[in-house]
C-alpha positions, 0 to 999 in steps of 0.5 A, spaced: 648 445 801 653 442 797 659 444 800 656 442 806 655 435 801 663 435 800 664 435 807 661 430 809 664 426 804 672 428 805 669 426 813 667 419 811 672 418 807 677 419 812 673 416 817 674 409 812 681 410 812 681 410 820 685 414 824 692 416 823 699 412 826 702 416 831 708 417 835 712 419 841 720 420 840 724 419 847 731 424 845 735 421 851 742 424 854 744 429 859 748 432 854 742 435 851 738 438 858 745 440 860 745 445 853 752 441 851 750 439 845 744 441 840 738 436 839 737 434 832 734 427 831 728 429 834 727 434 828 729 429 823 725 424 824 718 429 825 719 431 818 721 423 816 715 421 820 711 425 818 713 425 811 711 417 812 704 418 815 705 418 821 703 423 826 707 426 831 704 426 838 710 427 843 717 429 843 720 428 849 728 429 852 730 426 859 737 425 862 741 419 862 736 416 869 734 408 868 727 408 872 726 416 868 727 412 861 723 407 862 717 410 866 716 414 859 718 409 856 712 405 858 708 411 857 708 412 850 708 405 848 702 404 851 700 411 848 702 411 841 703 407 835 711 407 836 716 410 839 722 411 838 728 413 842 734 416 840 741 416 844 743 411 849 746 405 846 754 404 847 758 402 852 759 406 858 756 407 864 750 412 862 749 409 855 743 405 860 737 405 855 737 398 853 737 396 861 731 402 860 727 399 856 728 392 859 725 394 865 719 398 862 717 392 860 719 388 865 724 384 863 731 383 864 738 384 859 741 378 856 747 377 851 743 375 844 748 370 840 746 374 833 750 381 836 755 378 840 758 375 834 758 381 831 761 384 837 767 379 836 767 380 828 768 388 829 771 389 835 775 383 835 772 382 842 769 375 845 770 377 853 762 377 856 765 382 861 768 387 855 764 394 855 764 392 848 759 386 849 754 391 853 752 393 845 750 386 845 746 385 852 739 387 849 732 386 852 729 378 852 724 380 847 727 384 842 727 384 834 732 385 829 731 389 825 736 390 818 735 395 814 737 397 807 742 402 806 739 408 801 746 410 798 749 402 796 742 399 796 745 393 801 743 391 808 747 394 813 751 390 818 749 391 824 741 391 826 736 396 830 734 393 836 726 393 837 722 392 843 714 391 841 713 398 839 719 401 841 725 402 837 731 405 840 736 408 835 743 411 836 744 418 838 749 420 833 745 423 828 749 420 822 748 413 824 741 415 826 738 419 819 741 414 817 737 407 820 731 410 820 732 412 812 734 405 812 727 403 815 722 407 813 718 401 811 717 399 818 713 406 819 709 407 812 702 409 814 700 408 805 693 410 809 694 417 811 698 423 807 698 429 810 697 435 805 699 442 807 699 449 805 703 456 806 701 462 806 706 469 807 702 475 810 706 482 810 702 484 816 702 484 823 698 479 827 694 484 831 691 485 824 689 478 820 688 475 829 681 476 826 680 473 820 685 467 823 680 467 828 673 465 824 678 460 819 679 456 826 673 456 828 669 454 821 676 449 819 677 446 827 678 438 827 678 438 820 685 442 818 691 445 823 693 452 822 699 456 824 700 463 824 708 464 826 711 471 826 718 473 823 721 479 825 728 477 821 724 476 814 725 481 809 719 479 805 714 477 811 711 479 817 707 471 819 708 465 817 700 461 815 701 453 815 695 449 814 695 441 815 690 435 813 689 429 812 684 432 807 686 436 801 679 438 799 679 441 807 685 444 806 684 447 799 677 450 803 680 452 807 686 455 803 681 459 799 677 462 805 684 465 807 685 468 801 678 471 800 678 474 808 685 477 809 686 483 807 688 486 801 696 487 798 697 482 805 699 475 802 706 476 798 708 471 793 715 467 798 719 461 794 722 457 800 728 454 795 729 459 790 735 456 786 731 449 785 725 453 781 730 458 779 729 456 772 721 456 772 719 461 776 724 467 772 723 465 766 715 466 768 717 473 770 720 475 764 714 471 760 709 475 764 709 481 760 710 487 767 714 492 766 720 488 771 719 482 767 721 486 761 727 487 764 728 481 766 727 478 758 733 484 756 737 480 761 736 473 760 737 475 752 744 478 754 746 471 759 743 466 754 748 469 749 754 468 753 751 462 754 751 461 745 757 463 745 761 460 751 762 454 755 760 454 761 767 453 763 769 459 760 764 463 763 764 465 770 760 470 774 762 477 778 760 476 785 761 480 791 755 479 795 751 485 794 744 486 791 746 487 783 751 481 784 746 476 787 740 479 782 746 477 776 748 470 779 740 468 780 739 470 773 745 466 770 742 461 774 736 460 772 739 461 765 744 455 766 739 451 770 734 451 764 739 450 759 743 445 762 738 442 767 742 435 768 750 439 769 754 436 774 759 441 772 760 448 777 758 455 775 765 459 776 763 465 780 768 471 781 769 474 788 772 481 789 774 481 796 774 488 799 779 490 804 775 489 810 769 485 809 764 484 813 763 477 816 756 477 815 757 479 806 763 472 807 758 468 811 753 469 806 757 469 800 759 462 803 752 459 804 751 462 796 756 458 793 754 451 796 747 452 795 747 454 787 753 449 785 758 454 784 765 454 784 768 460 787 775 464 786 777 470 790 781 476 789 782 482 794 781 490 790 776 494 788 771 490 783 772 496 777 779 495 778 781 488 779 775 485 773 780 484 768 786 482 773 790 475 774 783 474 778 780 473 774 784 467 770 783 463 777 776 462 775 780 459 767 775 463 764 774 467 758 768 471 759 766 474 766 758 476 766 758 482 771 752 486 773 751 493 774 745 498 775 743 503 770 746 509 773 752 506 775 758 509 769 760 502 764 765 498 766 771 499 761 776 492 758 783 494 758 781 496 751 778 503 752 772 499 750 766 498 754 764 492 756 757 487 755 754 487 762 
């Protein structure tokens, strides 16, 4: 009873709040359909907008055709709170979207005084029959919208053109993120938030379809769920996502999964690692379990090199392999808990063996943006070439280097062995 009480309530209280904005995006160029060139506007503003409170409706592509544009054009504005396209604006003969839109809406193009004077004031320009001056013939009605760039804090130069609820964006996705990040405010829906969870399953669909099944069923119209198989993971089998304007649906729902799939299926999965590096292993090597002793041992060995280096004095042993990555991940953790405002790279140490594979380079690559790290490489054998010239190119003064417990120790051209 009163969970059905709860209900209720979380209905009503969406119910007040009144339904959400919505969307229709119009990705517009022949370039797309053709497979010339990857569309990821519509991507970026999916995320944006709905990050926004906006719900996403419909995402669209259609070629560079006046009377195509603005049949969908006019088809979405009258369907959803915005639209907004993408490509089209320029001044050759297939940017045609402003002549589009003008005639979904039954109007003509005409030079606005505001662009044309900043067509002369970029371009150099005044002449009407310019291709420059196509950029300022825009439809008789529109709105110019200026934003505000995020990364100086200043208005931009040159507006977004709007008519009624469509808002035509240009198709380079630098200059689009950018406007549409710059113009946020015309899209906040301060109403809705969306609210959203992520199960990973290390099973088949065939085995959860009917646990999958009843949470639909008892959930439908109040959350969204996904099931989204993934055969490259080395971590899971299927995605779960579930989506609501509600949070309490959302937690309900959350915990009926939780409680009827199968044990030993739902795998604890971090999207971003590196960024909760620092609190999730130092959790581990506090949790008391056999690996989490493990990993306390070896976090005492990184923080001590940490007391006794600087970090431009230390550099990490990396050629991509299971024990190098473990090793980097730790002393990530370490220094991102230590020095959790650094500016400074961490040094790593790249061993190249003779004939890499171009997946270890690509990973290792990808590794070395998305740590902060500053990489040098050296070609040899690890072993061999740990206390080489190589590893001056890092100006390090100690190199933190993993190996497993079977492994023979490494030895300093002294004899000795090494602090691993």
């Amino acid at each position: 009873m009163r969970g059905a009480v709860r209900a209720g309530a979380a209905l009503r209280a969406m119910a007040a709040r009144g339904p959400a904005a919505t969307a229709g995006i119009i990705v517009i160029g022949d370039e797309i359909l053709k497979g010339h060139t990857r569309d990821t506007n519509s991507f970026f503003m999916c995320q944006r907008l709905r990050a926004l409170g906006v719900r996403v409706a419909r995402v669209s592509v259609v070629p560079d055709d006046v009377d195509t544009i603005a049949g969908e054009v006019a088809a979405f504005a009258s369907r959803f709170t915005y639209v907004l396209t993408s490509g089209g604006i320029g001044p050759t003969h297939d940017d045609v979207t402003f002549e589009a839109v003008a005639r979904a809406f039954g109007e003509v193009l005409a030079p606005h005084p505001e662009l044309v004077a900043l067509v002369h004031r970029f371009f150099g320009k005044t002449d009407a029959s310019c291709p420059e001056m196509k950029l300022a013939r825009i439809p008789t009605s529109s709105r110019l919208n200026y934003g505000t760039d995020r990364r100086t804090g200043s208005a931009f130069k040159y507006p977004l053109v709007s008519v009624r609820n469509v808002y035509i964006f240009p198709g380079i996705p630098a200059l689009m993120e950018r406007a549409l990040d710059g113009l946020s405010h015309l899209f906040r829906n301060e109403q809705t938030c969306f609210h959203s969870r992520t199960i990973y399953v290390a099973a088949d669909e065939m085995l959860i379809a009917p646990v999958l099944d009843q949470a639909n069923t008892s959930f439908q119209g109040r959350v969204s769920l996904g099931s989204y198989p993934d055969w490259a993971s080395n971590y899971y089998r299927v995605k779960l996502t579930l989506d609501s304007e509600s949070e309490e649906h959302l937690e309900d729902a959350y915990r009926f999964l939780m409680e009827k799939l199968p044990p030993d299926v739902v795998v604890p999965f971090l999207t971003d690692p590196v960024s909760q590096a620092a609190t999730e292993v130092y959790a581990l090597a506090e949790s008391g379990s056999a690996l989490g002793q493990k990993v306390a041992a070896a976090l005492r060995t990184v923080e001590g090199a940490l007391d006794r280096y600087s970090l431009d004095q230390l550099c990490v042993g990396f050629n991509g392999g299971k024990d190098c990555t473990a090793l980097l991940h730790l002393v990530h953790a370490a220094v991102q808990r230590r020095y959790p405002e650094r500016q400074e790279k961490l040094k790593v140490l790249y061993i190249r063996i003779v004939s890499p594979f171009p997946e270890m380079e690509q990973f290792i690559q990808a590794t070395v943006q998305r740590t902060w790290l500053a990489a040098a490489s050296k070609s040899g054998a690890v072993c061999s070439r740990a206390a080489s010239p190589a590893a001056r190119l890092a100006a390090a003064r100690s190199m933190c280097a993993g190996t497993r417990s079977s492994s023979a120790p490494w030895r300093a051209p002294s004899g000795r062995p090494w602090s691993t």
